[in-house]
C-alpha positions in Angstrom: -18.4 8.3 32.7 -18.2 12.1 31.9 -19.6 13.1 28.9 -16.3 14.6 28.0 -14.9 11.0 27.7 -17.8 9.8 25.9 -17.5 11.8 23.5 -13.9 11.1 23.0 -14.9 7.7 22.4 -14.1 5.9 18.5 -15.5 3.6 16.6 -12.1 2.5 15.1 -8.4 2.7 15.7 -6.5 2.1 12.1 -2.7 1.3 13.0 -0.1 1.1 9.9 3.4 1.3 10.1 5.3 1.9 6.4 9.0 1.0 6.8 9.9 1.3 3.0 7.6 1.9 0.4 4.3 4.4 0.9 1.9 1.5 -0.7 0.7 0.1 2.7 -0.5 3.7 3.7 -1.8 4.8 1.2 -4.4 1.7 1.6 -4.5 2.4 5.2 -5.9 5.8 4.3 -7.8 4.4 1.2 -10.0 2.2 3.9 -9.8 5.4 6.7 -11.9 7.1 4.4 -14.1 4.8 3.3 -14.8 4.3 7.0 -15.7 7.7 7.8 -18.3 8.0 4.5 -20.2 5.4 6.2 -20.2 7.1 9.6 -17.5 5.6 11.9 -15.5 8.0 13.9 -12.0 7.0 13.2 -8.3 7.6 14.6 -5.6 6.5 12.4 -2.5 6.3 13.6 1.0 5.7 11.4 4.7 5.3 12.7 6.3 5.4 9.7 7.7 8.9 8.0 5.4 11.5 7.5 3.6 11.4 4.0 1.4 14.1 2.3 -1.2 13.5 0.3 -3.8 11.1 1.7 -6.9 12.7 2.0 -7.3 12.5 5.7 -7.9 16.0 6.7 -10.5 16.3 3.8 -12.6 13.4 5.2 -16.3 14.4 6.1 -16.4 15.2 9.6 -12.3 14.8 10.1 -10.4 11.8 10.9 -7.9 12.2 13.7 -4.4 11.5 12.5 -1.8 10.7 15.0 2.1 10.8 14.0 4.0 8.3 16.5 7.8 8.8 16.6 8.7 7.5 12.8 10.4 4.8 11.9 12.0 3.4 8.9 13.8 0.4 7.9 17.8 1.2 6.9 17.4 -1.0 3.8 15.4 -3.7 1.6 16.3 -6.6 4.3 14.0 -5.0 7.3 16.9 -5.8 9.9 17.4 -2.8 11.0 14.9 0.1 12.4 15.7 3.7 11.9 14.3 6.3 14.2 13.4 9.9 13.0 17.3 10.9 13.8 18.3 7.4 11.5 19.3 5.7 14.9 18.7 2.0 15.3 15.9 1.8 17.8 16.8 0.9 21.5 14.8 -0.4 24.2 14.4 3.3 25.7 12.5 4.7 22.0 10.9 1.0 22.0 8.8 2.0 25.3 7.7 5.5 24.3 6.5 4.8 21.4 4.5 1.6 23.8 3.4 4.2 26.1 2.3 7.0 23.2 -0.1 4.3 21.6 -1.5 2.7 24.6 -2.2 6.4 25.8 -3.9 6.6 22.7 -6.3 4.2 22.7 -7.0 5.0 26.3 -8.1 8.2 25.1 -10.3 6.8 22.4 -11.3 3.4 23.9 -12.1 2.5 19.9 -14.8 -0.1 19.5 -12.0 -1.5 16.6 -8.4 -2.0 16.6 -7.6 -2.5 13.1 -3.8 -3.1 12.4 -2.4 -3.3 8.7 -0.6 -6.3 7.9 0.5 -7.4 11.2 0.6 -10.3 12.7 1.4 -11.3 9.0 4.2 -9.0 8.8 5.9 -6.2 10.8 6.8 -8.5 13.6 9.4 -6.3 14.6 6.4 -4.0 15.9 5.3 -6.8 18.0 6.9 -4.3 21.2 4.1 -2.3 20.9 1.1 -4.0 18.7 1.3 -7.5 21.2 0.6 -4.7 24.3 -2.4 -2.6 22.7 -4.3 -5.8 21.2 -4.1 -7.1 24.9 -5.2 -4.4 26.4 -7.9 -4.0 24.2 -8.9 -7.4 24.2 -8.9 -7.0 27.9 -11.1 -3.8 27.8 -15.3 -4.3 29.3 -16.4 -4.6 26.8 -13.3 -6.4 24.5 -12.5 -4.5 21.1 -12.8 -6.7 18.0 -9.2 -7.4 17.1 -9.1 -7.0 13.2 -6.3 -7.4 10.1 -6.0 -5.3 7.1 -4.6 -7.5 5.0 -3.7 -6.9 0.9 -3.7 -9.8 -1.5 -0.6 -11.6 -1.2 1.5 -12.1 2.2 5.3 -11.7 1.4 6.2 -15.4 2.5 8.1 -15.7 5.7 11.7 -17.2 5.5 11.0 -19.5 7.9 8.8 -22.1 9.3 9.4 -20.8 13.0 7.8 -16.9 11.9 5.0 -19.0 9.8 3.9 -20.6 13.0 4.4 -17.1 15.4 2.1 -15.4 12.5 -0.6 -18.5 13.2 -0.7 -18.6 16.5 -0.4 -14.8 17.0 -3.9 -14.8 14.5 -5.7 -17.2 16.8 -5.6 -16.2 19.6 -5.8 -12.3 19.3 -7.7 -11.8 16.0 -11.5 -11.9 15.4 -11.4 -10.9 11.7 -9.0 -11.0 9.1 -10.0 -8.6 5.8 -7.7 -9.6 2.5 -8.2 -6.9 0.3 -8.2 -8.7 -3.1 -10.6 -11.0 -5.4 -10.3 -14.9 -4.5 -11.3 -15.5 -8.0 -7.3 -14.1 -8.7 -5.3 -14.8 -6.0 -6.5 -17.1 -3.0 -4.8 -16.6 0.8 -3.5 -20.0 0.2 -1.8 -19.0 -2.8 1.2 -17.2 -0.9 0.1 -18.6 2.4 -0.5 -22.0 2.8 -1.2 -22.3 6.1 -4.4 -20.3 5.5 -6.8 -23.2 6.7 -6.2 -22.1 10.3 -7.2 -18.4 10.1 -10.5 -19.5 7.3 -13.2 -19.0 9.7 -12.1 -15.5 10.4 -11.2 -14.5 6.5 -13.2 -12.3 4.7 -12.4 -11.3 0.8 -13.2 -7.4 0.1 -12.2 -7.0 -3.1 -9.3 -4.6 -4.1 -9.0 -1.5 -1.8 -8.5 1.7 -4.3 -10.3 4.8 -5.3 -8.6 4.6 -8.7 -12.0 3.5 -10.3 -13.2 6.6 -9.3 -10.5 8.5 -10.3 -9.7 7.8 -13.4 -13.6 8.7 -14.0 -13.1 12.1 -13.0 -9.9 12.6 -14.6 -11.7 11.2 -18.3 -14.3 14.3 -17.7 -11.7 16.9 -16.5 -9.4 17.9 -19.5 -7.5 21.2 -17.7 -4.9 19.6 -17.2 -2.2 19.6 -20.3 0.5 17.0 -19.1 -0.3 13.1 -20.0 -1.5 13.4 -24.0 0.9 10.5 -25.2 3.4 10.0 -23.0 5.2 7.6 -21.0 4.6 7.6 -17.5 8.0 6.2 -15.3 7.2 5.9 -11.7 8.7 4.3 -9.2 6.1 3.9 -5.7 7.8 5.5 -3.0 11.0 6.2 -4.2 13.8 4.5 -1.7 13.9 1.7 -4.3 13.2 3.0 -7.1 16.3 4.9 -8.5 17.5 2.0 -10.5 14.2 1.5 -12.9 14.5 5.4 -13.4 17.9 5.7 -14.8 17.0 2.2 -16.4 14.2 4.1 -17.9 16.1 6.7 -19.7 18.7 4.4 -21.4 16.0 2.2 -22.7 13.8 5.2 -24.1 16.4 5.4 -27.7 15.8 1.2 -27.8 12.4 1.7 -27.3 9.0 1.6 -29.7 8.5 5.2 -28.1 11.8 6.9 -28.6 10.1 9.8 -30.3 7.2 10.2 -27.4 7.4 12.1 -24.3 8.5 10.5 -20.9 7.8 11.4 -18.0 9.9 10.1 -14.3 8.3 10.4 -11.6 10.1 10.0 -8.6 8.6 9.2 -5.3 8.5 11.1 -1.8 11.7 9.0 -0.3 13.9 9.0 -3.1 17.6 10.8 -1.8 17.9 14.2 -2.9 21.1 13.1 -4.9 19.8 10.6 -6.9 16.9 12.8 -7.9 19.1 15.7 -9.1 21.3 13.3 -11.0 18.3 11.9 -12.8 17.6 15.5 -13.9 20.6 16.4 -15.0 20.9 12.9 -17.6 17.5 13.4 -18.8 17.5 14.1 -22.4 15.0 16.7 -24.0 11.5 15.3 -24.3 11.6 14.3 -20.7 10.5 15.2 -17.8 11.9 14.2 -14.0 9.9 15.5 -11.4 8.7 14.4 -8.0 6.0 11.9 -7.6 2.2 14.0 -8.6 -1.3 14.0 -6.8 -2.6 13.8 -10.1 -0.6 10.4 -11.2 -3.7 8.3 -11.7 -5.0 11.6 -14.3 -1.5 11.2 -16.0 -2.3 7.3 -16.9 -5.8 8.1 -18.3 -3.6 9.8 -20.6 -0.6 8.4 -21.0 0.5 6.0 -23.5 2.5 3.8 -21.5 2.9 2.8 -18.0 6.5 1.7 -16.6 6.2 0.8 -13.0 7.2 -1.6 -10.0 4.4 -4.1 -9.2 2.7 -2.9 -5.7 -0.4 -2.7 -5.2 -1.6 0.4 -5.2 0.0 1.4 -8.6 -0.9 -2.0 -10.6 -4.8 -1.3 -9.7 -4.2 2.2 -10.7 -2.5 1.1 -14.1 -5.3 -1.9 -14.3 -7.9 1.0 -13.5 -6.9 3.4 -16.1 -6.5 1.0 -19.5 -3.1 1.5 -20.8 -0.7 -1.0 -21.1 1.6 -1.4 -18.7 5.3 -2.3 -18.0 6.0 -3.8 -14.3 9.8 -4.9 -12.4 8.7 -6.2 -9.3 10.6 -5.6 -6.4 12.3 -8.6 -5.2 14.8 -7.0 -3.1 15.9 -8.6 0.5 13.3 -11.4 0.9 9.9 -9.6 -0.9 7.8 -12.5 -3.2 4.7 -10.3 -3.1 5.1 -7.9 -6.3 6.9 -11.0 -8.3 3.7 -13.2 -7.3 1.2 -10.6 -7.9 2.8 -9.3 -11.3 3.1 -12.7 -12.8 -0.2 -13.5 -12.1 -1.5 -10.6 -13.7 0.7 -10.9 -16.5 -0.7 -14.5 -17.2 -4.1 -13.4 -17.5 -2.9 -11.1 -20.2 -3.1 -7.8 -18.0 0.6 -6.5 -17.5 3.6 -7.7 -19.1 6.5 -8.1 -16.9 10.0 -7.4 -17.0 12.4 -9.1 -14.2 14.4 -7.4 -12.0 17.3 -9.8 -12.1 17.6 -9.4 -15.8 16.5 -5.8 -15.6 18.5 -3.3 -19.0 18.1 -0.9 -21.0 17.7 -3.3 -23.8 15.2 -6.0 -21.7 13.2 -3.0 -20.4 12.6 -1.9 -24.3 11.6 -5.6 -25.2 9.2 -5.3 -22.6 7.6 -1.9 -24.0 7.6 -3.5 -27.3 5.8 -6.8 -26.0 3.1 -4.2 -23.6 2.1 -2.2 -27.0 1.5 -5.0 -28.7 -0.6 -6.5 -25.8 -2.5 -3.7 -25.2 -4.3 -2.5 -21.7 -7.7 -3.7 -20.0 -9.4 -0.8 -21.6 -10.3 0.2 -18.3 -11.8 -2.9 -17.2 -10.1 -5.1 -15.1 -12.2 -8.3 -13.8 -11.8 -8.1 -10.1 -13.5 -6.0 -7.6 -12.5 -1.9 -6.9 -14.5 -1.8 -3.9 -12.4 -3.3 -1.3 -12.5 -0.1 1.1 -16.3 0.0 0.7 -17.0 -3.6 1.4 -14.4 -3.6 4.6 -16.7 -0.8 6.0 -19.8 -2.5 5.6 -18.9 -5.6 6.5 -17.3 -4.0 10.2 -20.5 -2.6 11.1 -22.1 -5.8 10.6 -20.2 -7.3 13.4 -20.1 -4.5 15.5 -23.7 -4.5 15.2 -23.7 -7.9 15.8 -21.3 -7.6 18.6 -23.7 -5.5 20.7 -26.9 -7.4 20.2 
């Protein structure tokens, strides 16, 4: 072995793949950092579009980022795959996107192949995620196979893609990381057939650096936007536009007609639908696109009006206010309605469906969040999901080579 190669070699190969929403990168990157603090040389690779922000470059020591050909799903129901020229995918793009990521991890021969949420969701990745867990599983020695995992698995349609997500598990995976508290929600909660992947399941509390955040942005006061306002946002943007423009025609119904708003629209939103929200925003708000500095805004804001991923609810849960959430349901998602109601019945959130979702349901809910109020800024689950994901993979890897 050349010392050229050895050197080449990683400790862990991250693989996400956003099709919609930006949430399940944004915790891919969230636990890409956390790995590198703690000394792990890591490559993270993502498929979908190309999104700013996430800290990679600024990791100690560097992470490697590879871009494979993005991909994006047409629409909420996930039939359809978009390439980067909004072509459905064929069987030609299909095997160079295969052959990119196996040439990747023959590069790196990572010690780890971590892949977000799959088997328990992007199965139609399987052309290229079934070919690298092999080959790494057939590697001397094997990789440990492992899942990144958030708190509540979307439930499959049918019993048929319950079993393939079981028996995928078991015989490929060593470890399976859910990144929540089981003292909230439980595996078996949205996943019944849990029992069969249990000896493998380890709970790592949620996976955020909003704790730390909104810390920072309590001791940092150059900034003059927040003070009192309402902060709209909307995750990502391709689903978002209809809780915006919902927004601003609840805002004269509202407790907090008089205060400032502020829309905030994500990264993916169409260019047309953006503009148009500018040009029907009243004075006293302000639409702009989606800010580094959201989780700053919240430690100031008065109000949070947002969907129900992940990523934003810990943020709103992290910074105190009280907040406003419309899960997503679109196509065939459970996950934000399951998460948001159980939030909202321990008294965290107050939630506003989407079905029913108006101007005049969306200002009942504002009413019914002030009144509430927020967690103060102290939510009773675990923030240090990334942390604990970390330490508990060089753990086995140390165990693994003794």
């Amino acid at each position: 072995m050349s010392p050229r190669a050895e050197t080449s070699r990683a400790d862990v190969l991250l693989y996400v793949q956003h099709l919609l929403g930006i949430g399940h990168i944004r915790r891919a990157a969230a636990l890409g950092r956390a790995f590198q603090r703690a000394g792990l040389k890591v490559v993270f690779v993502t498929g979908g579009l190309p999104v700013g922000g996430l800290g990679l470059a600024d990791a100690p020591g560097g992470i490697e980022v590879v871009q494979l050909p993005p991909a994006r799903s047409r629409d909420d129901s996930f039939r359809v795959i978009l390439d980067e020229t909004d072509r459905p995918i064929d069987e030609a793009w299909k095997a160079r996107r295969r052959d990119q990521l196996l040439a990747v991890y023959r590069r790196h021969r990572p010690r780890v192949v971590l892949t977000e949420l799959f088997p328990f969701g992007r199965r139609k990745m399987r052309f290229e995620l079934e070919p690298l867990i092999e080959t790494a599983r057939a590697a001397n020695p094997p990789a440990l196979i492992a899942c990144s995992l958030r708190d509540i698995v979307n439930r499959p349609e049918s019993s048929e893609k319950t079993a393939w997500m079981v028996d995928r598990f078991t015989r490929l995976y060593d470890l399976l990381y859910v990144h929540g508290d089981p003292r909230f929600f439980r595996l078996e909660d949205s996943f019944p057939e849990s029992a069969a992947v249990a000896r493998r399941l380890h709970y790592t509390g949620y996976v955020t650096d909003a704790d730390e955040t909104v810390a920072a942005a309590r001791q940092d006061s150059g900034c003059p936007d927040g003070p009192g306002e309402v902060i709209v946002s909307a995750g990502g943007g391709a689903v978002g536009g209809a809780l915006l423009r919902c927004a601003l025609a609840a805002r004269p119904l509202s407790p907090l007609a008089e205060a400032p708003w502020r829309l905030l629209a994500g990264p993916h939103m169409p260019e047309a639908e953006f503009r148009a929200l500018i040009a029907q925003a009243p004075p006293g708000v302000t639409v702009e696109p989606a800010r580094r500095d959201f989780v700053a805004l919240l430690t100031r804001a008065r109000l949070s009006i947002s969907q129900a991923g992940y990523n934003t609810l810990m943020e709103v849960m992290a910074a105190g206010l009280p907040g406003v959430v419309v899960p997503f349901a679109g196509g065939r998602e459970t996950e934000q309605t399951q998460r948001a109601q159980g939030l909202a019945g321990a008294g965290l959130i107050t939630v506003v469906d989407e079905e029913t979702l108006a101007p005049a349901s969306l200002a009942d809910g504002i009413a019914r969040a002030l009144r509430q109020g927020g967690t103060g800024g102290k939510p009773p689950f675990r923030f240090d999901g990334a942390e604990e994901t970390a330490r508990h993979l060089i753990a086995q890897l140390k165990r693994a080579a003794a």
